[in-house]
C-alpha positions, 0 to 999 in steps of 0.5 A: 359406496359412491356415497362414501367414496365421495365424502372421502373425497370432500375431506381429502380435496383441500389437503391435496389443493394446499399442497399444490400450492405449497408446491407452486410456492416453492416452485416460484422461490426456487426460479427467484433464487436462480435469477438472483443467482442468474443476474449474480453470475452476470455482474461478476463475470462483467467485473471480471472482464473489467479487471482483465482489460484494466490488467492489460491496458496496465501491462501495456502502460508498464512495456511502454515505460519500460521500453522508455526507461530503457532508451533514457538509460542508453542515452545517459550511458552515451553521455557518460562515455562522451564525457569519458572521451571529452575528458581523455581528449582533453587531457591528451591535447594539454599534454601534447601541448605543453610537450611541444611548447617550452614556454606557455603563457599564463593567459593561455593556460587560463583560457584552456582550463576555463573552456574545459570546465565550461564543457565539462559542467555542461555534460555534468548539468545534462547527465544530472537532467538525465538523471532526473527524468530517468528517476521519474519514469523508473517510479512512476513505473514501480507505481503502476507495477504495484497497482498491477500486483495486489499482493502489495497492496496493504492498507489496515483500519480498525476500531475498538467497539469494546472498550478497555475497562481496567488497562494494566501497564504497557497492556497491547491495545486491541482493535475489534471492529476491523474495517480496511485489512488490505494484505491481512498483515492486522490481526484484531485479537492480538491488536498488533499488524504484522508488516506483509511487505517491505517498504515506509508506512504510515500509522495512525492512533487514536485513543479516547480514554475515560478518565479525569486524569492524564492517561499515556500511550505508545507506539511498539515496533518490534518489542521497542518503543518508538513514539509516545503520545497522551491524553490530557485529562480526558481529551482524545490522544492522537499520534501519527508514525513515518516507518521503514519496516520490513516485511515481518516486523510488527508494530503495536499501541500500548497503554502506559498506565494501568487502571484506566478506561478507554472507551470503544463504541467506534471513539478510539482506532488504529490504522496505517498503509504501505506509503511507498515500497523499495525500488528493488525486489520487493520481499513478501512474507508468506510469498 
């Protein structure tokens, strides 16, 4: 019995010992990936804590503009009312004037109309000052605000890394390989952007066609066209567009003609990004 016992044993031992180790691999992956995920839970809480203090040094920056806007506002409306007043008490003084005197020479009146004008284009040039600056904050503001609120960001940039083999005429070019899509207003199946927020963007499109023939394209903003560009006999065609669009329209690159390649592999794109928003509310789609 001891006899069989142990030669059971022998067989058995290094079954039990693989184990084991298996065991202890499996222990060690496991304490690896908990301080992967350990050191993964750090640098995002740091990241965090970046933003939140860079979100506050932002409101901060916005209160003091603001308050500043606001003191520049009640000192053009002061101007305008001393404006106001120095044109009343002007036009009262000229009447009283010429109430009490019958006869009034030329000279004088000239004097008197050319020392209003003086005053008066002198208030017109410091209300045109303040105008100006209070301009300049109010948009360097509207900047910050913007950075301060994602949602309004939008910037896209796509390419094409299938390449179109045989395009029909006016076919919507689609961009694959989507890299940049800020404020997901691209959508790379149907090839057209989709503007998420009102406000002038700028477009860029390149198109590298493979052919021995002038190939032409264009831009389409809502069903319409806007901006045609082409390609001279295989060369690369570029085209850049300045819009206002609202939140909601769409904007597209169509191929005029049909039975054309056009190559993928990274060579043709289409991009574009919000250039500047309007000064009012600005509307969002889906917000």
């Amino acid at each position: 019995m001891g006899i069989f016992t142990g030669l059971v044993l022998l067989v058995i031992l290094p079954y039990i010992r693989m184990e084991q180790v298996s065991d202890a691999n499996d222990l060690r992956l496991i304490r690896e990936e908990l301080s992967h995920f350990a050191r993964r839970v750090e640098e995002l809480e740091l990241r965090d804590s970046t933003r939140a203090k860079e979100n506050e040094e932002l409101k901060a920056r916005i209160g003091e503009l603001e308050a500043t806007t606001q003191r520049q506002q009640e000192e053009l409306d002061l101007l305008k009312n001393l404006q106001e007043a120095a044109d009343s008490q002007s036009s009262n003084r000229h009447i009283r004037h010429i109430q009490s005197t019958d006869v009034q020479s030329t000279g004088s009146r000239s004097m008197s109309k050319k020392h209003h004008k003086s005053s008066s284009h002198k208030i017109n040039r410091l209300l045109d000052h303040k105008r100006i600056i209070i301009d300049r904050r109010a948009n360097t503001l509207q900047r910050i605000k913007n950075q301060a609120n994602p949602d309004t960001n939008v910037a896209f940039f796509s390419t094409m890394n299938h390449a179109v083999t045989n395009t029909g005429s006016n076919q919507q070019i689609p961009f694959q390989n989507v890299i940049t899509n800020i404020g997901n207003g691209y959508n790379k199946y149907s090839g057209d952007f989709r503007v998420p927020v009102s406000g002038v963007y700028v477009f860029s499109a390149t198109i590298t066609p493979h052919s021995g023939h002038s190939t032409h394209y264009y831009f389409v903003v809502n069903g319409q066209a806007e901006s045609y560009f082409y390609s001279y006999y295989g060369s690369s065609a570029t085209q850049q567009a300045v819009l206002n669009l609202n939140a909601g329209d769409t904007i597209a690159v169509h191929a005029s003609d049909s039975g054309y390649r056009i190559d993928g592999s990274g060579y043709s794109s289409f991009s574009g990004f919000l250039l500047q928003r309007p000064s009012g509310g600005v509307a969002v789609v889906g917000k």
